[in-house]
Every structure is written in structure tokens, then in C-alpha cells.
N, C-alpha and C positions, 0 to 999 in steps of 0.2 A: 825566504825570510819574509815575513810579512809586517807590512808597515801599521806604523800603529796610527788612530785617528787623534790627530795635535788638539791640545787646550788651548782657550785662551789663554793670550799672552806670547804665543809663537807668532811671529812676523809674520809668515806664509798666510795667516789669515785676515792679514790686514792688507796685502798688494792686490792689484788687480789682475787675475790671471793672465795667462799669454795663449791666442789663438794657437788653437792646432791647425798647422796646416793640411789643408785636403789631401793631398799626395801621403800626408804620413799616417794618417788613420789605418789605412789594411798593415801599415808596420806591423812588426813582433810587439814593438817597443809600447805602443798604442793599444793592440787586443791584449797584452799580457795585466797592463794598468786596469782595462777594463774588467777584465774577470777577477783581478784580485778585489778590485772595489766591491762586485758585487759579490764577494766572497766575503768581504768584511763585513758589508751590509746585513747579511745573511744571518750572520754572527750575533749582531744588534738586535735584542728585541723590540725595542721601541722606535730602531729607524726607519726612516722612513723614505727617507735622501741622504744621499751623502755627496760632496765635492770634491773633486780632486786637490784640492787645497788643505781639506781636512785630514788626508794623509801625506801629508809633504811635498804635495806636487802639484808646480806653476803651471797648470794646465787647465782652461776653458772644458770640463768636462762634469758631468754629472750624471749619478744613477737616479731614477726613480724608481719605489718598489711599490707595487698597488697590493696595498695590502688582504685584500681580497683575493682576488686572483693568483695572489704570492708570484708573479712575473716581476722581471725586471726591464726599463724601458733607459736606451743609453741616450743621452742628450751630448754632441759634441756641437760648441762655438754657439749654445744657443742664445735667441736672442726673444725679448716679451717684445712682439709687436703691436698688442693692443693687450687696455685691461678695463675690465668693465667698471661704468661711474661707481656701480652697487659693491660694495664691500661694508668690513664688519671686523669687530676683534675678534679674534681667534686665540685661543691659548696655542702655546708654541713654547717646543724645547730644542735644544739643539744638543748634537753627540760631542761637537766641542766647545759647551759649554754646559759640561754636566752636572745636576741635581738642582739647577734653575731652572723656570718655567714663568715665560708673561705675555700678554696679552696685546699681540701686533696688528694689528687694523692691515687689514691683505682684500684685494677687488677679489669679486665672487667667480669670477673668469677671467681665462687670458686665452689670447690667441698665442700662439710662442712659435717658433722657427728654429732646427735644429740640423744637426746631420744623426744619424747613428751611427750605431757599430760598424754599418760597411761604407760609410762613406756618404751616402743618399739623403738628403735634403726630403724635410717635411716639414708640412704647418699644419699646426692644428690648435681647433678649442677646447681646452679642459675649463672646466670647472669643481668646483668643493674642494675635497682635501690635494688633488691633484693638481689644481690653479696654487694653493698655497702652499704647496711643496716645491713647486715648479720657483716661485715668486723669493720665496727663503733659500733655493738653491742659487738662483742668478744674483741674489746679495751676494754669497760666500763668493763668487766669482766676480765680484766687484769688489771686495776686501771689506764687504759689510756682513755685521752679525745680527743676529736679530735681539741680543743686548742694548743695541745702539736704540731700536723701535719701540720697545718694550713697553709697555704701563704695567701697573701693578706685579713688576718684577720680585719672584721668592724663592725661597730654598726649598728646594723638594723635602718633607720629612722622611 
């Protein structure tokens, strides 16, 4: 059965998720969440991130999908260790908080720190859409949406 991605207005999007601990990552319980995310993601034409939060679960986890490449990149307990002074509004949608779109001021780089899918620790710099997917994903795992940042917030026609 596969979980659906919650709207605003469900609680789950409003807590601050709960670290996964290291030891439970190679779990079943942990790669099975993983692939259905990026299963759902898959699904979404227009996603681009999705949080474990946005399907019902209190989990420190995120997919990233580079839409070029069409890969998927697993972010577990990540954390923005640096963000550069330079940023910019960006137009930004979110999958739960569908047929709005506004314009969030996000730095042009981050450095970020993660584990992935097996467990293993990495840093690295992204920048462009990947710094601002990265930046909109660790809101949702803080119980922030990017409703809350927004300027010139509107309804998709």
C-alpha cells in the first residue's frame, strides 16, 4: 500500500522530525521507506524533493531527484553546514502544498552533510536547483514549509 504525500494542515508537517539512528539505516524498516519515496517521487512530475514527513513519517530523511540525470540521491539526518552570503528569490512549489507557488529568497550554495542509503557519511557543495532543494527539504524536517517564506504567494491556474 503505498502512502500518500499529506497536505497542509496535517501535523506531521509541522514537528521536527526524529533522527534516524545509524544502526537502523541497513534496517528493512529504513530501505523499504527509501524506495517507496523514491517511488513516489517518481510518480510526481514536477518533484523534485520529497521528505519523509510529506508521507506520514517522523523521519530525518530526504530524497533528492536531479532532474537531469533522472537519479535519485538519499539524504539521511542531513544537516546545511554552510550557506553562501549570495542568494536570490527563487520561485518554489511544494507537493504538499499543492497548486501554490512563491517566491523564497534561498543562498546560492550550501555545503550539507548527510548519511545515505548504506549508512556512510558525506559533505558536499551543491549549488543552483540542488542547494535549493536541499534548503526546502531540511525546512520540511524542521516542521517548516515554504508557505511560511514565501513573497508573492499564488494559485497555480
Amino acid at each position: 500500500m503505498h502512502k500518500k504525500i499529506v497536505q497542509l494542515g496535517e501535523g506531521v508537517l509541522r514537528k521536527k522530525a526524529k533522527e534516524v539512528a545509524v544502526l537502523k539505516i541497513k534496517s528493512k524498516e529504513i530501505q523499504d521507506l527509501i524506495k517507496e519515496m523514491i517511488e513516489i517521487l517518481k510518480g510526481e512530475e514536477i518533484g523534485v524533493g520529497l521528505a519523509a514527513p510529506q508521507i506520514g513519517v517522523d523521519k530525518r530523511i530526504f530524497i533528492l531527484k536531479d532532474p537531469k540525470k533522472k537519479n535519485y540521491s538519499v539524504f539521511i539526518n542531513p544537516k546545511i553546514l554552510k550557506l553562501s552570503r549570495e542568494g536570490r528569490l527563487t520561485p518554489e512549489g511544494c507537493l504538499s502544498v499543492r497548486d501554490y507557488w512563491g517566491k523564497v529568497k534561498r543562498a546560492d550554495k550550501v555545503l550539507a552533510e548527510a548519511r545515505d542509503e548504506t549508512g556512510k557519511k558525506f559533505e558536499k557543495n551543491f549549488s543552483g536547483l540542488a542547494a535549493q532543494i536541499i534548503q526546502h527539504e531540511v525546512d520540511h524536517l524542521n516542521g517548516v514549509l515554504f508557505v511560511d517564506k514565501a513573497k508573492e504567494l499564488e494559485k497555480s491556474k
